[in-house]
N, C-alpha and C positions, 0 to 999 in steps of 0.2 A: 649660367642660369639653369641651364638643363639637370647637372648636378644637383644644384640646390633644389631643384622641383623634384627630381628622383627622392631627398634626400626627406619627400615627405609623402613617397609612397605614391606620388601621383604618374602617373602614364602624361610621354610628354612627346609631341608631334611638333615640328617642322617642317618650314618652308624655306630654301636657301638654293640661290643659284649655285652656291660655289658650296654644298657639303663640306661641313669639318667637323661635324659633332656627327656622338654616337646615340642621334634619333631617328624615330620613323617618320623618313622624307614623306611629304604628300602634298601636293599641288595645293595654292592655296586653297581656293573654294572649297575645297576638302578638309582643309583644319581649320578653318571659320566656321564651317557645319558644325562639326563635331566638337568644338574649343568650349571648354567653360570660362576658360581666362587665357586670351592675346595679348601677348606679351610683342613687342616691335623693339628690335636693337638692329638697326638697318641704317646707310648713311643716305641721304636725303638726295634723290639726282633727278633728272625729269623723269626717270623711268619710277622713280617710287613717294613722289609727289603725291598727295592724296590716296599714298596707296589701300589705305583704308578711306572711300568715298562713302556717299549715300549710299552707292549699290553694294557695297561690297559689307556695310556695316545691317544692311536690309537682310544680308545670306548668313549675318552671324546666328549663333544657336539664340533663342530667346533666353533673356537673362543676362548673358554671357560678360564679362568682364574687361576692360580695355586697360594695360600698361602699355606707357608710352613712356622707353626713357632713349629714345632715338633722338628722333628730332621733333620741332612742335610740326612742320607741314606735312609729318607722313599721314596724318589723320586731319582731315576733313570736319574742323572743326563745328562747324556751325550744322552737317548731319550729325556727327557727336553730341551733340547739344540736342538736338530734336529729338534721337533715341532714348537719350537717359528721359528725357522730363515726359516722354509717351511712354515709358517701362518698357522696352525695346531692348533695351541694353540695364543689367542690372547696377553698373556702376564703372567707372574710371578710377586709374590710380597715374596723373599725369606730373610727368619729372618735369618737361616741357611743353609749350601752348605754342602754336601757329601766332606768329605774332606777338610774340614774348619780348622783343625786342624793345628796350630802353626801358621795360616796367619792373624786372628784378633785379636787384643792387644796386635801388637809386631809391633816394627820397621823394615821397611822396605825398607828403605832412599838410596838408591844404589843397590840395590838389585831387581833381576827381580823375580814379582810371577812364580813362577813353574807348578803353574795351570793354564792350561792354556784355558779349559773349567769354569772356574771363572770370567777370564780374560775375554773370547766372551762373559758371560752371562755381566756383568758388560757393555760393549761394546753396548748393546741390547736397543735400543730406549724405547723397550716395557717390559723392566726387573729393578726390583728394586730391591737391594740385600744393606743388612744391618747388619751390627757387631753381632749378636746373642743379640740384645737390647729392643726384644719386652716384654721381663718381664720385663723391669725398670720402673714399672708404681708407682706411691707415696704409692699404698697400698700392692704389691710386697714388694719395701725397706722397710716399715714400719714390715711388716712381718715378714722380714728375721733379722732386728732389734732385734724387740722384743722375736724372738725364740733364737736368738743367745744369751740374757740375760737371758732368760727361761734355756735354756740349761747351762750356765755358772752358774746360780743361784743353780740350779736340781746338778751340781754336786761338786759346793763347799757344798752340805748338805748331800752329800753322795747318793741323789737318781737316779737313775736309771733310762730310759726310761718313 
């Protein structure tokens, strides 16, 4: 991601317990301030459960812009919801929903969503909200391919791990 944002001239900040990229580290609240667009690729644990809440989406820059293609509970949907429809936040671009469970890749032909904060963000001029599809990229399926033969190979020979 860092790449591709370089790769259009934009200055690009992070927050990561464990550094591995070649950006400028900076405490969150510090790149929330500053962010025109938060981007979240984080794995979902108690420690990062709403890690964007009401308070922390309160400290984002006005305007500012939320990608989510982590998980749907790292963001705190229903303040998500209240920021976009107050102009608080200029817009969402969400891979995943808190609560997305049993509603993408099923039929729903007669049936009304349940969610009903899925349903307003869907609604939202300024929200784009997509099937959990942002891994389907050629070198993703290639990957999962090829490890799925790796793995089927590894244990018709008996090995292990």
């Amino acid at each position: 991601m860092v790449d591709r944002l370089r790769g259009f001239g934009c200055p690009v900040l992070a927050h990561d317990n464990r550094p591995k990229t070649a950006a400028d580290h900076v405490p969150l609240d510090e790149l929330l301030r500053r962010s025109d667009v938060v981007t979240l690729h984080t794995p979902l644990t108690a420690e990062t459960h709403h890690l964007l809440d009401r308070d922390r989406i309160d400290r984002m820059k006005r305007g500012a812009f939320v990608v989510n293609t982590g998980r749907g509970a790292l963001l705190d949907t229903t303040a998500l919801l209240a920021a976009l429809e107050n102009g608080r936040l200029g817009g969402a671009a969400l891979d995943v929903v808190e609560g997305e469970e049993g509603i993408f890749y099923a039929d729903h032909r007669g049936k009304t969503i349940e969610s009903k904060t899925l349903v307003r963000l869907q609604e939202l001029p300024n929200v784009l909200v997509s099937p959990h599809t942002a891994y389907y990229t050629d070198h993703a399926l290639t990957d999962t391919v090829e490890n799925s033969l790796r793995n089927c190979s590894n244990f018709m020979n008996g090995e292990t791990a």
